[in-house]
DOVEXLO-141212 format. One record per residue (C-alpha): residue number from 1; residue in three letters; chain; x, y, z. Coordinates in nm, 3 decimals. Layout:
% residues N
{NUM "ALA" "A" {X Y Z}}
...
//
This chain:
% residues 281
{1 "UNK" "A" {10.697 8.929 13.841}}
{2 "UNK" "A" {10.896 8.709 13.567}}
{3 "UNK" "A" {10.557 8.545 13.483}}
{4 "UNK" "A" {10.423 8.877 13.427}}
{5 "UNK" "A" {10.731 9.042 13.206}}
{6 "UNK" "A" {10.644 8.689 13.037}}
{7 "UNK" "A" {10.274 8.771 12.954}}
{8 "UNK" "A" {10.382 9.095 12.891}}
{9 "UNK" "A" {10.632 8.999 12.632}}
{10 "UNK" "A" {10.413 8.747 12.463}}
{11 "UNK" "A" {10.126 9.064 12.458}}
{12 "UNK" "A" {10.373 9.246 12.244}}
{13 "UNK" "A" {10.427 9.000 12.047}}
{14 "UNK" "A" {10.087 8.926 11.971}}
{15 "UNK" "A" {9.984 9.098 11.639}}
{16 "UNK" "A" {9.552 9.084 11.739}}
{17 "UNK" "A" {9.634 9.173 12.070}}
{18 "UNK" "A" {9.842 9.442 12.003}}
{19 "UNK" "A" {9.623 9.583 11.707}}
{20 "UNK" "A" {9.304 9.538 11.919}}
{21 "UNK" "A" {9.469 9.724 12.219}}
{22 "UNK" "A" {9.566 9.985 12.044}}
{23 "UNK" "A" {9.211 10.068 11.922}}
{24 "UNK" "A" {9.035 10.003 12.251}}
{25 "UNK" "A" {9.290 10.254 12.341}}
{26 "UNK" "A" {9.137 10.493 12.139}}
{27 "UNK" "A" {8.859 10.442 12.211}}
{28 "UNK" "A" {8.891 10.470 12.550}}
{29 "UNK" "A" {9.085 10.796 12.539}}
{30 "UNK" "A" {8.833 10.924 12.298}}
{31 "UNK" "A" {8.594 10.883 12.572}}
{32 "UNK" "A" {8.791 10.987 12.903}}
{33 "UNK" "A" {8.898 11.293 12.638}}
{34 "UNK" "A" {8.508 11.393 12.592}}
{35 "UNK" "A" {8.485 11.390 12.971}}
{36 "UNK" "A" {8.723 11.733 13.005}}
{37 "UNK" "A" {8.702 11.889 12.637}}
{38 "UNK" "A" {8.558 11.853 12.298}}
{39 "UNK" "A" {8.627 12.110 12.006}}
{40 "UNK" "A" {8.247 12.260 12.073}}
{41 "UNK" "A" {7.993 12.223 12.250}}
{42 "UNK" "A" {7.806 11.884 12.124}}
{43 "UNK" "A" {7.476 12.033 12.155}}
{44 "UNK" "A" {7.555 12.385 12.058}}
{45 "UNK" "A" {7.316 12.419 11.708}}
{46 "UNK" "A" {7.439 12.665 11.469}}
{47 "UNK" "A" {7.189 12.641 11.184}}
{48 "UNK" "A" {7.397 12.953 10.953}}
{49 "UNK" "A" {7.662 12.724 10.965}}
{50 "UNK" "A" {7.564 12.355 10.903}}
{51 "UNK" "A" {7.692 12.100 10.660}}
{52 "UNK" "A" {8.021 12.281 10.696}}
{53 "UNK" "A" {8.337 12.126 10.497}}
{54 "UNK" "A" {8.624 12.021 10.719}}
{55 "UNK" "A" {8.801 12.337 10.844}}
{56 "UNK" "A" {9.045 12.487 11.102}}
{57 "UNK" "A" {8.729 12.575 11.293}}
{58 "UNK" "A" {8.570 12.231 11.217}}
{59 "UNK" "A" {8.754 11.932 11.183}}
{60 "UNK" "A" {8.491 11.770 11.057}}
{61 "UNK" "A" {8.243 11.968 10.935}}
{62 "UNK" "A" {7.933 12.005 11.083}}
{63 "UNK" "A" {7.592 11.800 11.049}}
{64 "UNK" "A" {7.232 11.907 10.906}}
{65 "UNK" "A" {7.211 12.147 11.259}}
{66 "UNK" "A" {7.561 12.292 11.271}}
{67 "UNK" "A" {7.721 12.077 11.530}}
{68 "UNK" "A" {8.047 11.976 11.538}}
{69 "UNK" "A" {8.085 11.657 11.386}}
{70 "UNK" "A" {8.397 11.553 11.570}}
{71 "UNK" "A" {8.232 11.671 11.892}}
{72 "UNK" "A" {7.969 11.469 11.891}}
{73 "UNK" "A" {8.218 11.162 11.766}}
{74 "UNK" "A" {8.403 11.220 12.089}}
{75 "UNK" "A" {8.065 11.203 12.281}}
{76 "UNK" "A" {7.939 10.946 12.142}}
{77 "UNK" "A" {8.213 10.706 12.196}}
{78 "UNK" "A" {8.151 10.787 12.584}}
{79 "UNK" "A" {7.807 10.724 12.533}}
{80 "UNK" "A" {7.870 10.422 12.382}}
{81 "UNK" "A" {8.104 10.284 12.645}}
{82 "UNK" "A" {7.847 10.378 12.903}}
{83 "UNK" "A" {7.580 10.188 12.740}}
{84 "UNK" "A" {7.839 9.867 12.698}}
{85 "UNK" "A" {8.026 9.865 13.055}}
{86 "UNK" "A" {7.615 9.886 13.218}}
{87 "UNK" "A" {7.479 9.637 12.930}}
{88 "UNK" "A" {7.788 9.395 12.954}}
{89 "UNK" "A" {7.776 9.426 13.295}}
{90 "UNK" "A" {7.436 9.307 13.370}}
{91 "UNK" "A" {7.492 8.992 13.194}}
{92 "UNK" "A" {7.798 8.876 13.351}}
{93 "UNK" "A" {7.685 8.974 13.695}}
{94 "UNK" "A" {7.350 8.772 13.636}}
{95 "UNK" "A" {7.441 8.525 13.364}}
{96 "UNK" "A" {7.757 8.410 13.597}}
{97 "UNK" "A" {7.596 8.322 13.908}}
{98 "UNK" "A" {7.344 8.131 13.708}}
{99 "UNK" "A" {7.590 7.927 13.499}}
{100 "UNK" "A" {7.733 7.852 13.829}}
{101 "UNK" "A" {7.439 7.767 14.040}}
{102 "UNK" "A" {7.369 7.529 13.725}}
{103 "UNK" "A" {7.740 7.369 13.751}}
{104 "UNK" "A" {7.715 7.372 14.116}}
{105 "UNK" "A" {7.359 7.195 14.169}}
{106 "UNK" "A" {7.321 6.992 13.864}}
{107 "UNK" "A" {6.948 6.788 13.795}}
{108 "UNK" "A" {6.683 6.982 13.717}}
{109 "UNK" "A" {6.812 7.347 13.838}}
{110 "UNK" "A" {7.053 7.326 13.537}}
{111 "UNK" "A" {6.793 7.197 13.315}}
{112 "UNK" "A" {6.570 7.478 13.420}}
{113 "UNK" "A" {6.862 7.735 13.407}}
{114 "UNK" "A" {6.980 7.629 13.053}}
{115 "UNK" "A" {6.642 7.609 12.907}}
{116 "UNK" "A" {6.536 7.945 13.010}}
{117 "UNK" "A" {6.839 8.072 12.841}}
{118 "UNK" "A" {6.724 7.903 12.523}}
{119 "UNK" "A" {6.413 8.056 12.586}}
{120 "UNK" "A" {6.617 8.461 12.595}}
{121 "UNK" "A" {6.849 8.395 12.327}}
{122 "UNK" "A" {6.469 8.345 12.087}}
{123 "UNK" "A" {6.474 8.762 12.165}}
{124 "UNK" "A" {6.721 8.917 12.003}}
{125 "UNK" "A" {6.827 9.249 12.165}}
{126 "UNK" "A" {6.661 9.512 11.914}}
{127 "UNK" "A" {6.337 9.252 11.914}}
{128 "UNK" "A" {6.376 9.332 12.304}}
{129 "UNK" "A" {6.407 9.733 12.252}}
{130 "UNK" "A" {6.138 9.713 12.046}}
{131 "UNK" "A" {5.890 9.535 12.301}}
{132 "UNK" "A" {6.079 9.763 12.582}}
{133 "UNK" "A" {5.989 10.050 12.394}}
{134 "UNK" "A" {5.606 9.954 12.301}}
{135 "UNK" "A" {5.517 9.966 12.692}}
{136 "UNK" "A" {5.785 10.202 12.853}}
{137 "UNK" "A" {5.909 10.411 12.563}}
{138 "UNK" "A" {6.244 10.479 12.396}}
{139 "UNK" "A" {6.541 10.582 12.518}}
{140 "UNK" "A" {6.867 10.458 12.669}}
{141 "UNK" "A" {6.775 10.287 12.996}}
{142 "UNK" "A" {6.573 10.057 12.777}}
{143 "UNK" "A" {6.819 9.978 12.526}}
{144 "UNK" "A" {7.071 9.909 12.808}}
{145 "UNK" "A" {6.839 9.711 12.986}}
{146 "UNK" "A" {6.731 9.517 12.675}}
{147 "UNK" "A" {7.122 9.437 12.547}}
{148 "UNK" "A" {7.163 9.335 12.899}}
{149 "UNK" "A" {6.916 9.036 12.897}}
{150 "UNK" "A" {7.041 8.962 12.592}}
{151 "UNK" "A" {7.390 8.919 12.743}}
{152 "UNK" "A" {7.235 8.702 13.048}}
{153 "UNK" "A" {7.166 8.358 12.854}}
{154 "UNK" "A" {7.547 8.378 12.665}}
{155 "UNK" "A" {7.724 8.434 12.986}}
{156 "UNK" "A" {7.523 8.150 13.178}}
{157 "UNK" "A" {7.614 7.863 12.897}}
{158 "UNK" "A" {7.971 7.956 12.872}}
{159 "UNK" "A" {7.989 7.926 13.238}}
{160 "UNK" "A" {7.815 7.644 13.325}}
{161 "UNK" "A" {8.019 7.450 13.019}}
{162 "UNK" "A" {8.357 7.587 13.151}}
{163 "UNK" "A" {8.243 7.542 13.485}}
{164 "UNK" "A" {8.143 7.217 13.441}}
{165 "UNK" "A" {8.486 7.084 13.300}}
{166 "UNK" "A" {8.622 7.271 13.604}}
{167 "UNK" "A" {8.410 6.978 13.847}}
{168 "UNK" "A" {8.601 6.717 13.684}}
{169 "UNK" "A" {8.919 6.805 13.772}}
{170 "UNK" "A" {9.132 6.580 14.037}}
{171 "UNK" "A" {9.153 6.915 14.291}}
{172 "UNK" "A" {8.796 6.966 14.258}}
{173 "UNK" "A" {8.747 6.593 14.345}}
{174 "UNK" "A" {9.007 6.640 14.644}}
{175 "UNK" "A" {8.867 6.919 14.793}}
{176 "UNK" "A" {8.515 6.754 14.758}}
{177 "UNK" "A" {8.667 6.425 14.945}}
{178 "UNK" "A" {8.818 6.696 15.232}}
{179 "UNK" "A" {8.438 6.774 15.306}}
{180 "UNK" "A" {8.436 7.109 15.130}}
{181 "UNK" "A" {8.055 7.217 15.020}}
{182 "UNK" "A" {7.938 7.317 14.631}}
{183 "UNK" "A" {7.946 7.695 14.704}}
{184 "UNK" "A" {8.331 7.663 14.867}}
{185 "UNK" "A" {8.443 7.503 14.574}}
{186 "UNK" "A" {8.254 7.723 14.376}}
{187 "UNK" "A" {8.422 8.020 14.475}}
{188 "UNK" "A" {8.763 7.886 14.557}}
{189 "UNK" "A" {8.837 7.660 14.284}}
{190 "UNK" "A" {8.583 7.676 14.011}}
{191 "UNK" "A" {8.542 8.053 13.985}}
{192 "UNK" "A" {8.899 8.160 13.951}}
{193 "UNK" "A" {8.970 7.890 13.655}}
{194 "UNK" "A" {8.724 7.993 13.434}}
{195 "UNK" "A" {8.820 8.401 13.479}}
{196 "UNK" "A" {9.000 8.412 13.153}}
{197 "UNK" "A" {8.741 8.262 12.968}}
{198 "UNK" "A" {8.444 8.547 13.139}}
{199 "UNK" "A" {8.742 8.822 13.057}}
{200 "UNK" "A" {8.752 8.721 12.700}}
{201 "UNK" "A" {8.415 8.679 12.636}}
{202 "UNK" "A" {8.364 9.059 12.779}}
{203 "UNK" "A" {8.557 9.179 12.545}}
{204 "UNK" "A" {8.373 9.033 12.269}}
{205 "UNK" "A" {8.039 9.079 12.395}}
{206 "UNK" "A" {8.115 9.441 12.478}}
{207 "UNK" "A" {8.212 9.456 12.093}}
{208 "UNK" "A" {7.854 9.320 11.991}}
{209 "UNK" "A" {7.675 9.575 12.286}}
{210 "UNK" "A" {7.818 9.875 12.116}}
{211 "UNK" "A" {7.685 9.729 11.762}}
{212 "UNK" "A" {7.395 9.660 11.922}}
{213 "UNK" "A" {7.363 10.021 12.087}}
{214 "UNK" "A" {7.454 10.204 11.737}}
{215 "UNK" "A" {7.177 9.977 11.565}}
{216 "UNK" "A" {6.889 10.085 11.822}}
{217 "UNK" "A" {6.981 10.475 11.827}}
{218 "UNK" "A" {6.940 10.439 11.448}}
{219 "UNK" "A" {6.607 10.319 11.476}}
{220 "UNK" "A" {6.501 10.555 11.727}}
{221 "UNK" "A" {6.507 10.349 12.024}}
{222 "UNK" "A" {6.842 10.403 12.182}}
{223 "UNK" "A" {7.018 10.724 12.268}}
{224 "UNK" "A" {6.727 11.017 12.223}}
{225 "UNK" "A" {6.845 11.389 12.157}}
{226 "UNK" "A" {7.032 11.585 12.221}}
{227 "UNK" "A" {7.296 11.277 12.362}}
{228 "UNK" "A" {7.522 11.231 12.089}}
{229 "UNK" "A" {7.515 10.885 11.956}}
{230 "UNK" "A" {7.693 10.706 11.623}}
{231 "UNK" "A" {7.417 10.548 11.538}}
{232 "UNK" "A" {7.204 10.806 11.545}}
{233 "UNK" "A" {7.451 10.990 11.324}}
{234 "UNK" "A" {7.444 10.760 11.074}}
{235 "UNK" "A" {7.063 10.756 11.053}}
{236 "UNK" "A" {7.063 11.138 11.044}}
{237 "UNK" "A" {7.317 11.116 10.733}}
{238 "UNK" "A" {7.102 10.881 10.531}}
{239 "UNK" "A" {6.927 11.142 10.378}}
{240 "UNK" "A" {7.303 11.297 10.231}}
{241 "UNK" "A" {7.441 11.020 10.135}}
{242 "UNK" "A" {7.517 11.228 9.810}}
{243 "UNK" "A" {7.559 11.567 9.950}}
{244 "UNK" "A" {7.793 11.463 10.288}}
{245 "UNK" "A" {7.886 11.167 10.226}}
{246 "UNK" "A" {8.128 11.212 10.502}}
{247 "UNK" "A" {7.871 11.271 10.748}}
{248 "UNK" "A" {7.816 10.887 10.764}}
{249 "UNK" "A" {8.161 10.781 10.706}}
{250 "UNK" "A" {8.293 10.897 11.001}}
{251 "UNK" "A" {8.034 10.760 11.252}}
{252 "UNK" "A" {8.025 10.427 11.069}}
{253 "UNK" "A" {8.392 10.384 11.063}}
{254 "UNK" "A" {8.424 10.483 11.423}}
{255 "UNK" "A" {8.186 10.211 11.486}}
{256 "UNK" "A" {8.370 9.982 11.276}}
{257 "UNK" "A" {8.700 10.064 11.446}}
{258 "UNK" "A" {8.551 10.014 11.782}}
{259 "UNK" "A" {8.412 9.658 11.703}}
{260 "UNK" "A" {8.729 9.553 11.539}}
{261 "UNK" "A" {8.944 9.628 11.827}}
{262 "UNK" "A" {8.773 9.493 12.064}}
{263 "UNK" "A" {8.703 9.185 11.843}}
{264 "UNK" "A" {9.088 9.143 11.797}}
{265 "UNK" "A" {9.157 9.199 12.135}}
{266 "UNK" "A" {8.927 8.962 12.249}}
{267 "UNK" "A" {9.108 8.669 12.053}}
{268 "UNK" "A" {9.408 8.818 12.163}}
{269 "UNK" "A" {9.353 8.764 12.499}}
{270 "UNK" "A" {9.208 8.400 12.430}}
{271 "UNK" "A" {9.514 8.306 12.270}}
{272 "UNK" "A" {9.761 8.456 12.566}}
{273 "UNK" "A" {9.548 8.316 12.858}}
{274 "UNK" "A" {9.466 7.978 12.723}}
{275 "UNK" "A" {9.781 7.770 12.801}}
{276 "UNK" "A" {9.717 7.499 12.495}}
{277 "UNK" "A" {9.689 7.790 12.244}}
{278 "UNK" "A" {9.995 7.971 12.392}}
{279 "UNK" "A" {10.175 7.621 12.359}}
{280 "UNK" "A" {10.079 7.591 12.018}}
{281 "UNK" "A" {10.230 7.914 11.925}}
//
């Protein structure tokens, strides 16, 4: 419990972490908020009424249809958490077990391992969308499923690397003198000492799926109508730049705001769980 009031106190203390918490915060209660209410309906069009100003009735305004502009904000945030908890997900699930199979088996299974993750990272994730798209079409699944892969070859290198110091250390070499198999040691000692490092890199790599996410829905190949997305709102806004100018500003700095905090709290949580940063400080 003390070591936890401890962690807790340093947290506090911690300007990124704090900063970054408090807008993953938001965006997280933007999200869980879109789940019960929004101001409107997202996908109610009222064409009388569009390119409203910001009013009593709109917060916002409203886009080129008449939606509510701070509707679809809310919306969009929880689409693009969905499309970063699935994405991120897939790579750390997949890109995990193959870092450690790598650390665990050494010779050529982690030769094959890391060179077919040099082989992914040559596809970026829209390059991905795009060839997704070409034979199944656009739409979310695909952009989820292409940021994924993307994820799979990052998550395998860091964790064969911080796995690999891991098999070095004198416990690892104890418990390998007491008989105990790869896979055991795996998942009793190797595993749980390189958790920090997987949490932070989530953090950051959720950051870069909702960039990622925002970029394809502005090229048409990640959320499709009517789902709400910010990128999508920024590509509809292109066109009145001059007219609304506002119409992109708010997607882009909700996007902007989203990256940043997880960004921030991403090194925040690097500093606090690495013990030679935290002595440093």
């Amino acid at each position: 419990m003390s070591d936890f009031l401890h962690l807790l106190k340093r947290a506090l203390h911690h300007r990124s972490f704090a900063i970054g918490a408090a807008l993953t915060f938001l965006l997280l209660a933007a999200a869980l908020l879109s789940l019960v209410w929004t101001p409107w309906s997202p996908y109610e069009i009222d064409v009388p009424n569009k390119l409203q100003s910001p009013s009593a009735a709109h917060w916002m305004g409203t886009d080129p249809i008449g939606r509510d502009v701070a509707s679809l904000l809310l919306v969009g945030a929880r689409n693009s958490i969905l499309v970063g908890v699935i994405a991120v997900g897939i790579g750390l699930l997949v890109g995990t077990a193959l870092g450690l199979l790598a650390a665990a088996r050494r010779g050529w299974v982690e030769e094959l391992i890391m060179r077919l993750s040099d082989f992914s990272l040559a596809f970026p994730a829209i390059l991905s969308a795009i060839m997704l798209t070409a034979v199944f079409g656009a739409g979310i699944v695909n952009a989820i499923v292409a940021i994924g892969i993307y994820n799979i070859p990052t998550f395998a290198r860091i964790t064969r690397g911080s796995a690999n110091a891991v098999w070095t250390r004198e416990y690892v070499l104890a418990a390998r003198a007491c008989g105990k198999g790869p896979w055991h040691i795996t998942l009793e000692h190797v595993l749980p000492n390189i958790t920090s490092v997987l949490i932070v890199q989530v953090t950051i790599r959720f950051a870069t799926a909702i960039l990622a996410e925002a970029a394809l829905s502005y090229l048409g190949l990640g959320t499709q109508p009517p789902q709400p997305s910010w990128g999508r709102m920024l590509s509809e806004a292109q066109t009145l730049l001059f007219q609304m100018p506002m119409l992109a500003v708010y997607p882009g700095v909700a996007i902007a705001l989203a990256v940043l905090g997880l960004n921030l709290l991403g090194d925040g949580l690097r500093d606090l769980l690495d013990p030679r940063l935290a002595r440093k400080r």
